[in-house]
N, C-alpha and C positions, 0 to 999 in steps of 0.2 A: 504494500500500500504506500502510495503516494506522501508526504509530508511536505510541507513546506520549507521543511530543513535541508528536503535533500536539494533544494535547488544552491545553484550561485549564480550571483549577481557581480556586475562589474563597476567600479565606482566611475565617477566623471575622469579618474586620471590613469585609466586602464587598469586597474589590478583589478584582480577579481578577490571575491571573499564569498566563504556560504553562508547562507541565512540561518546558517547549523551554530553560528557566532551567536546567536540571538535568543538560545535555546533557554529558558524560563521570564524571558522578558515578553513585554507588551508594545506589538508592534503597529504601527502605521503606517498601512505603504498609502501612497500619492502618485497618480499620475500627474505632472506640473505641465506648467505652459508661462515662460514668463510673460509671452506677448496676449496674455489672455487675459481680459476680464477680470475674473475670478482670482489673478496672483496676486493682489491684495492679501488672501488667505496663506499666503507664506509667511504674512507679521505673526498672525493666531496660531499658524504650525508652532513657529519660531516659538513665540511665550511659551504655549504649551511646552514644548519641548525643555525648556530652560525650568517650569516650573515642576516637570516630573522626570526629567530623565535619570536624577540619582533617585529617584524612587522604583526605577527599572523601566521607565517608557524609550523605546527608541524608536524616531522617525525616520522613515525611509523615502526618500523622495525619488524620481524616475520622472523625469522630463520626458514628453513625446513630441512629436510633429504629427501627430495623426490627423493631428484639427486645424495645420498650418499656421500656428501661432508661438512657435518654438524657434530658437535661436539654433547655428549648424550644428551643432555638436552638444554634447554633453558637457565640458569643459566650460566653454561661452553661459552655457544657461547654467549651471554652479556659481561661474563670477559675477553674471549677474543677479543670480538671487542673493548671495554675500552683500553684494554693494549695494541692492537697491533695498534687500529686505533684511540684511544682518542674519542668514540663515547660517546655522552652524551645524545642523543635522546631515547625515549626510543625503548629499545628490552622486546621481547614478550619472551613465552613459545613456543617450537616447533610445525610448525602448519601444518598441510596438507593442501595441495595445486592443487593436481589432483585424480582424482579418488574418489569411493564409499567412504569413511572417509574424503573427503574435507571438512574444516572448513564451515562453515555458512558463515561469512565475506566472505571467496574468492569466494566461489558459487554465490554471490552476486556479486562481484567486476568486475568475469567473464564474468558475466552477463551483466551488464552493461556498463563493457567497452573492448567489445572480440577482439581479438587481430586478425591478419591480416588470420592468417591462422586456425581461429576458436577460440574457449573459452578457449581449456588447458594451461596452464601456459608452456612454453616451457623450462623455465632454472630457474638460479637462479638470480636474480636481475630483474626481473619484477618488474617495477613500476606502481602503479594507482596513475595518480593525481585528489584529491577530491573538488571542489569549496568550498567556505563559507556556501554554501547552502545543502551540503549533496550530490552534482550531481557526480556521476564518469566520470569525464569528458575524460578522456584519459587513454589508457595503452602503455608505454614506452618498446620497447623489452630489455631486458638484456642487450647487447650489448651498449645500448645508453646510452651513459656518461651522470650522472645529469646533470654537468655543461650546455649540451645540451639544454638542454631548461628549464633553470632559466629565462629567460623571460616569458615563460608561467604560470609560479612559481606568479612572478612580479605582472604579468597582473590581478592576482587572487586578489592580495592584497590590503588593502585598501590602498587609496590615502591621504599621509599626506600631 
């Protein structure tokens, strides 16, 4: 059976690492766009991320160009989420998200946690949030502010 562990991901500066790094933490993967709308919600990633990552939350972010509002590379869309949003979580290398060339990860993520109106990824800022345990418990539409439900963020985390 499948896990989300067994995958790997590559970060914006080529190296690769497996999501098997992540294994009792509480994850959020993001498909971004910084030319999009919606990147605004890389400030709300950012905080969040700042206000639970020693409590065990790690963001994952994964720029696309699916929706043509992505910068060439993976590298350019990390610097500019750094510079324009103060992002310190980490960003990926550009990743596909729907269609015949979709990453492994999302074909999975889809899978597991399909969205209201079927598996495709509709925009950009799709959220999966991951338990401690590998489970993809939810997927967030675009639209929904993190801030949204940092409780269910909370709920994941261990109790000190």
């Amino acid at each position: 059976m499948t896990t989300i562990y067994d995958f790997d991901v590559t970060l914006e500066s080529g190296e690769k690492h497996s999501l098997a790094d992540y294994k009792g933490k509480v994850m959020l993967i993001v498909n971004t766009a910084t030319k999009c709308g919606l990147a605004p919600q890389f400030s709300e990633l950012e905080e969040i991320y700042q206000n639970y990552h020693e409590k065990g939350l790690v963001i994952l972010g994964f720029p696309s160009n699916q929706f043509k509002q992505e910068l060439a590379n993976g590298q350019k869309a990390a610097e500019a989420c750094r510079t324009t949003y103060g992002v310190t979580f980490p960003m990926h290398e550009l990743t596909v998200v729907n269609g015949d060339e979709t990453a492994p990860l999302f074909k999975y993520l889809k899978q597991e946690a399909p969205g209201q109106l079927g598996e495709a990824i509709k925009w950009n800022f799709t959220k999966f949030l991951v338990d401690p345990t590998g489970k993809a418990l939810k997927r967030f539409a675009p639209t929904t502010k993190p801030k949204a439900f940092v409780s269910e963020i909370e709920a994941l985390l261990p109790k000190i």
